[in-house]
C-alpha positions in Angstrom: 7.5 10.9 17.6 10.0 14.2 16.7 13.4 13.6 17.8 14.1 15.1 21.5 17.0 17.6 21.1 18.9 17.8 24.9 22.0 20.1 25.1 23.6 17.8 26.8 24.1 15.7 23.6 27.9 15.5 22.4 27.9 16.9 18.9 30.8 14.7 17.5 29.4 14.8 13.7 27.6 17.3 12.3 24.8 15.8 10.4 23.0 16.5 7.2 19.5 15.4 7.0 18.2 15.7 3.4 14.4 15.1 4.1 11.8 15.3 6.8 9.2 13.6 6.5 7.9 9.8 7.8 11.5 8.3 7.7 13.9 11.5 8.2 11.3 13.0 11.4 10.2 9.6 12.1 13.1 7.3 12.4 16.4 8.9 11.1 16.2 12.5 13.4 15.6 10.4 16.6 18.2 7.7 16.3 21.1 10.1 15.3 20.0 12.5 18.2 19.7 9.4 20.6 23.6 8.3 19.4 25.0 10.9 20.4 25.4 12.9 16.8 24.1 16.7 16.3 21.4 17.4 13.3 22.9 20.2 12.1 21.1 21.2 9.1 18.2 19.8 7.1 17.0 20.1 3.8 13.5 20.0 3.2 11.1 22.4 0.6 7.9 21.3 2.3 7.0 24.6 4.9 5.3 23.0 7.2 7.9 20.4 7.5 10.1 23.4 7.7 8.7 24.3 10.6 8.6 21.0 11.9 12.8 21.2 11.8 12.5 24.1 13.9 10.5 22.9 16.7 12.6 19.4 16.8 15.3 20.7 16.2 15.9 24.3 17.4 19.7 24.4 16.7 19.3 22.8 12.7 19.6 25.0 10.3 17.3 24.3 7.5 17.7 24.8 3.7 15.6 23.9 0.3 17.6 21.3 -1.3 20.5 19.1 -1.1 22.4 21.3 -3.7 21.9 24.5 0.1 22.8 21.8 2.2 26.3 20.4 0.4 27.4 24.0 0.5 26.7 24.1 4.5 30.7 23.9 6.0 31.6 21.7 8.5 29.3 18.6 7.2 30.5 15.1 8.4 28.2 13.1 7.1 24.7 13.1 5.0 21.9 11.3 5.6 19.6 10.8 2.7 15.9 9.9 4.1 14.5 11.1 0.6 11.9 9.3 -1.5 13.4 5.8 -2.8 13.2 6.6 -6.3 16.0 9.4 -5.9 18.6 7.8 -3.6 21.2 6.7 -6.7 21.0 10.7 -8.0 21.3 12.0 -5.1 23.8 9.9 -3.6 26.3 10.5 -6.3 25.9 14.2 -5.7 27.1 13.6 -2.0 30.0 11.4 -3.1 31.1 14.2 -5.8 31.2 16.4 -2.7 33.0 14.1 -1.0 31.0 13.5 2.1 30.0 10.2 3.8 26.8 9.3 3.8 23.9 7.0 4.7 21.7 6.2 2.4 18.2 5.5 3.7 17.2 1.6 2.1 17.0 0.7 -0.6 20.2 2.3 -1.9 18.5 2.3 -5.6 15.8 0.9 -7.4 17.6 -1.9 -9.0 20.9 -3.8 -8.3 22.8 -2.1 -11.3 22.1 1.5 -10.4 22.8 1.2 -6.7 26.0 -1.0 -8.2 27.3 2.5 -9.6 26.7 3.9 -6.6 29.3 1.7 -4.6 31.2 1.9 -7.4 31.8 5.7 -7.4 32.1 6.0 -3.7 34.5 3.6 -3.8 36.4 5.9 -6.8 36.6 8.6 -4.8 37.1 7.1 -1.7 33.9 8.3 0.0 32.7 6.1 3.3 29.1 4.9 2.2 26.7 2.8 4.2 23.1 1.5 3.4 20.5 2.1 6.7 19.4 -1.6 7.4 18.3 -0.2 10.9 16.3 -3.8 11.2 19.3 -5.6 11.8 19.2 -4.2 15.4 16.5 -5.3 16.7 16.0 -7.6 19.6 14.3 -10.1 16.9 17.1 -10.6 14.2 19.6 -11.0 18.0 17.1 -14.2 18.5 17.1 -15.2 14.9 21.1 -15.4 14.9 20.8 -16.8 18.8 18.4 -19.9 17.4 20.4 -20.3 14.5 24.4 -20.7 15.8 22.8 -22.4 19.0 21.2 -25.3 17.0 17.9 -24.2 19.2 15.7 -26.0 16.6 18.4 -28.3 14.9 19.2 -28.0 11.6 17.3 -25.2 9.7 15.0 -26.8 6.9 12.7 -23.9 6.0 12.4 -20.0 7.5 8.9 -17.7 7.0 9.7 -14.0 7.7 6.8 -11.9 6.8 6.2 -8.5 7.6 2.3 -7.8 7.2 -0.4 -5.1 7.8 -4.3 -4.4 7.8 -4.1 -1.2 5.6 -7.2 -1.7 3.0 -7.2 2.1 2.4 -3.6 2.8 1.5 -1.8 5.5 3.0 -1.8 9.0 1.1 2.1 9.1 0.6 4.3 8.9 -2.4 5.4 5.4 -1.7 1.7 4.2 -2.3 0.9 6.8 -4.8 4.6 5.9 -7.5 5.1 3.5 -9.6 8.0 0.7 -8.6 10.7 2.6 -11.3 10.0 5.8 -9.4 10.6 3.8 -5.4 7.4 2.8 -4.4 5.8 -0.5 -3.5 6.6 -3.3 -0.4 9.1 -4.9 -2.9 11.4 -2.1 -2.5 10.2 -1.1 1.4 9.5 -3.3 3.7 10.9 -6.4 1.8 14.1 -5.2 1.6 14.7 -5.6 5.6 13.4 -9.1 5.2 15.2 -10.1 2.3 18.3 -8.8 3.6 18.0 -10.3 6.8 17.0 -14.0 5.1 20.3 -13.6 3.2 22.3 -12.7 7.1 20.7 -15.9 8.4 21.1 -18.1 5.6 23.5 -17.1 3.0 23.2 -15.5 -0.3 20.0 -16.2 -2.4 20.7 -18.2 -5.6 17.0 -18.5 -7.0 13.9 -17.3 -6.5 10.4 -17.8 -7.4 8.0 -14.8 -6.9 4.2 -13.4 -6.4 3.5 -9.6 -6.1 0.2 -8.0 -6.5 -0.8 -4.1 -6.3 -4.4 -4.7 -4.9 -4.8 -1.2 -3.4 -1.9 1.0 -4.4 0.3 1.8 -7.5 2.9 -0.3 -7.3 3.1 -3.5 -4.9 0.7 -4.0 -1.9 1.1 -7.8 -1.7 3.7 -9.9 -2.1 5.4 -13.3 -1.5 9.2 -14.5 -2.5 10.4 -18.1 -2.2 14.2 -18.0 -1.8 16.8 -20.9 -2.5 19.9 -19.8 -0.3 23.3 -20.8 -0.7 23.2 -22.8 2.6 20.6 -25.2 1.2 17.8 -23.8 3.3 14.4 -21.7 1.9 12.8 -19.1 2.8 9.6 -17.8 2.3 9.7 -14.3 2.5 6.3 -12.0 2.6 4.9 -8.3 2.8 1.7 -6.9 2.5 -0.6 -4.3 3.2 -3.6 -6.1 3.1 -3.6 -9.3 4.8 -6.5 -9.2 7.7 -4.3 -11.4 9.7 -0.9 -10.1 10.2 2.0 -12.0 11.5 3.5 -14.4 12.6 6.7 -12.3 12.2 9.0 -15.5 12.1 9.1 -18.9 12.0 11.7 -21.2 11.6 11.5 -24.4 11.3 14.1 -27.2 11.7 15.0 -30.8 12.9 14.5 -30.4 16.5 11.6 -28.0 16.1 10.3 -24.5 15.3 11.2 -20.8 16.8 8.2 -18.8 16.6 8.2 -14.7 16.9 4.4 -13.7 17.0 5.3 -10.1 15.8 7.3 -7.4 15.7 7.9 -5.2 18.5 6.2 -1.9 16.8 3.8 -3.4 15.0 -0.1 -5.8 15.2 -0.7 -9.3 15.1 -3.3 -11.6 15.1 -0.9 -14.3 16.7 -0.8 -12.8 19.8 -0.4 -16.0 21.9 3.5 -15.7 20.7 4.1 -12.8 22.2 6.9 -11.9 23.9 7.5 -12.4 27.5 9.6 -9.6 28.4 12.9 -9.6 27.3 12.6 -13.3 26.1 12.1 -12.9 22.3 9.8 -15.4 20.4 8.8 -19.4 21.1 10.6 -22.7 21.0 7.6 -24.9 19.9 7.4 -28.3 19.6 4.4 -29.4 19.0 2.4 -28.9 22.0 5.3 -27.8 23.8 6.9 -25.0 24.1 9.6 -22.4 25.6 10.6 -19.5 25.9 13.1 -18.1 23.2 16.3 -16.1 23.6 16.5 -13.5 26.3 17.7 -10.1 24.2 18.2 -6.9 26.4 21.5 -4.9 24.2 19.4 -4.3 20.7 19.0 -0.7 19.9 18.6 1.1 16.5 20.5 4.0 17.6 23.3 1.5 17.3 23.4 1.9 13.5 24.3 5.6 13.9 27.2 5.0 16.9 28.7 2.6 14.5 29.0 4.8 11.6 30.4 7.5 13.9 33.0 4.5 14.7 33.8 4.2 11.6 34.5 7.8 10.8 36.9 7.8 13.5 38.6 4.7 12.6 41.2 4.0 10.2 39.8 2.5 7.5 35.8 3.8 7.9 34.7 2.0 4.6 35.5 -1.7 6.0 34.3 -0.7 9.8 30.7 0.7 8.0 27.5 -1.4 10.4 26.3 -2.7 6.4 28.3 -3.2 3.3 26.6 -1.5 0.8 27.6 -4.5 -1.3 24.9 -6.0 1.1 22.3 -3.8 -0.5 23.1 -4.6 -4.2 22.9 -8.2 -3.4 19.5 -7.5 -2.2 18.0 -5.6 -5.2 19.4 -8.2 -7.1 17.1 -10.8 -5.8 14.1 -8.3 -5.8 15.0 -7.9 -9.5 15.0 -11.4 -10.0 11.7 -11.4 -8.5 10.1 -8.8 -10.5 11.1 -11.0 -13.4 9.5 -14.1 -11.6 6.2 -12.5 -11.2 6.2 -11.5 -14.6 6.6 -14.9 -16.5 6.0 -17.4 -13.7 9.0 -19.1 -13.0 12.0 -20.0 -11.1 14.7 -17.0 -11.6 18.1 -17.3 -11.2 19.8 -14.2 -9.2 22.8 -12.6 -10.6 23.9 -10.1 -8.5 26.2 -7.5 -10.9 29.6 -7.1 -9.6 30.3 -10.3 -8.4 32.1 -13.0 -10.8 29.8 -15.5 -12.0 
């Protein structure tokens, strides 16, 4: 749905939107209007998109390009919702400008390049952040709930899978680009999942790897088995073409299992773990089972009242909602994963800028 402008909405940071299609319309547009933040310009050289701006947004102004856009006065802060395979580029253009920005995930297409990223931000003293807008919803508020109240003793194994019945792919460029150019689940929809695995359970050490591109360019399919630092695994999975989607979580540990039957926006063929109002996911034990965590506060607009936060604080960098760190961390096991599906095998994860 397009974002719902109200002139009653406090414009305390005048946005740049670079992009407008599924993620900046979509998701981004919405979220910063719903925090409280104004859209003031957005650059986009599609015309019907264009137009789109217009409609939404009736007080945006909207340019061609993000070179129009850094020129606009008054900016204080970008938002890049751009195709993947351009976020590194064009986010060291914003930091040369000296603006704060969010960069839509993933931050780059491998560790090393969104690594130079952070590391020229941090050069010129430009607030960056990385939009994990997953980790505020109501099901990673259970996930931490379950796991710091012992709800299913100690954690042996997690399954966090994000899948969908999609056997004629999508006409977008993420279906349509190879995975140097951005596209693929590796570098979408797995890098929510892998960076919430690594919130829940630590840092990922090793990991062993299938990914398949059944129906699309680069990866359709795809499964990671991660060693985390805490001692626990995780088996981590995204796909496009699995007839059966979901369960969305499952955790499984000494005094039982937490079961989430599917995310909130999306299908599932378990739906006899649904939800039961605000109570998020299962407690199963067998035959048994209970209700899960009662979650009412989550809300993905968060993400964009914390970054104005941060802007307003002393020391935004440190008071950013996600470390960009976070997101080199995260490309660094998906690299190690690429690598694991190529020669079939356990691969160690060595995330660059860290000491070995």
């Amino acid at each position: 749905m397009p974002p719902t402008a109200s002139p009653d909405t406090p414009a305390s940071l005048r946005v740049g939107l670079v992009g407008y299609g599924s993620a900046g319309r979509g998701i981004h547009a919405p979220l910063i209007v719903r925090a409280g933040l104004q859209v003031a310009v957005v650059s986009t050289s599609n015309a019907q998109r264009a137009d789109e701006v217009r409609a939404d947004l009736p007080g945006a102004e909207v340019v061609p390009d993000l070179e129009t856009l850094l020129a606009v006065e008054g900016l204080d802060l970008v938002v890049l919702a751009s195709p993947s395979g351009v976020h590194a580029e064009q986010a060291e253009r914003v930091v040369e400008a000296g603006i704060p920005l969010v960069v839509d995930k993933p931050l780059a297409v491998d560790a090393s390049a969104a690594l130079g990223v952070v590391d020229l931000a941090r050069h010129h003293g430009v607030p960056l952040t990385v939009f994990n807008n997953r980790r505020f919803d109501p099901e990673l508020a259970a996930l931490r709930i379950v796991r710091d109240d012992d709800l299913v003793g100690e954690i042996w194994r997690a399954e966090y899978r994000w899948d969908r019945w999609r056997p004629v792919p999508k006409q977008r460029w993420r279906e349509q680009v190879s995975p140097e150019e951005g596209g693929g689940l590796l570098l979408d929809l797995q890098t929510h999942l892998v960076d919430q695995a690594v919130l829940l359970h630590g840092e990922v050490e090793s990991v062993y790897a299938e990914l398949d591109a059944r129906t699309t360019t680069a990866e359709d399919d795809t499964f990671l088995a991660c060693h985390h630092t805490s001692g626990v695994v995780s088996h981590v999975m995204a796909s496009s073409v699995n007839g059966s989607p979901g369960p969305r979580a499952r955790v499984s540990g000494s005094s039982g299992s937490f079961v989430i039957g599917r995310q909130v926006d999306d299908v599932s063929s378990f739906t006899e773990f649904e939800n039961d109002g605000d109570a998020v996911g299962w407690i199963v034990r067998g035959d048994e089972r209970e209700r899960g965590p009662v979650v009412t506060d989550a809300d993905q607009a968060d993400f964009y009242r914390a970054v104005a936060g941060a802007l307003g604080s002393a020391d935004p960098q440190s008071a950013m909602p996600v470390d960009p760190r976070d997101a080199v961390h995260v490309l660094a096991v998906l690299d190690a994963a690429r690598i694991s599906a190529r020669d079939r095998r356990v691969v160690d994860v060595v995330t660059p800028g860290e000491t070995p």
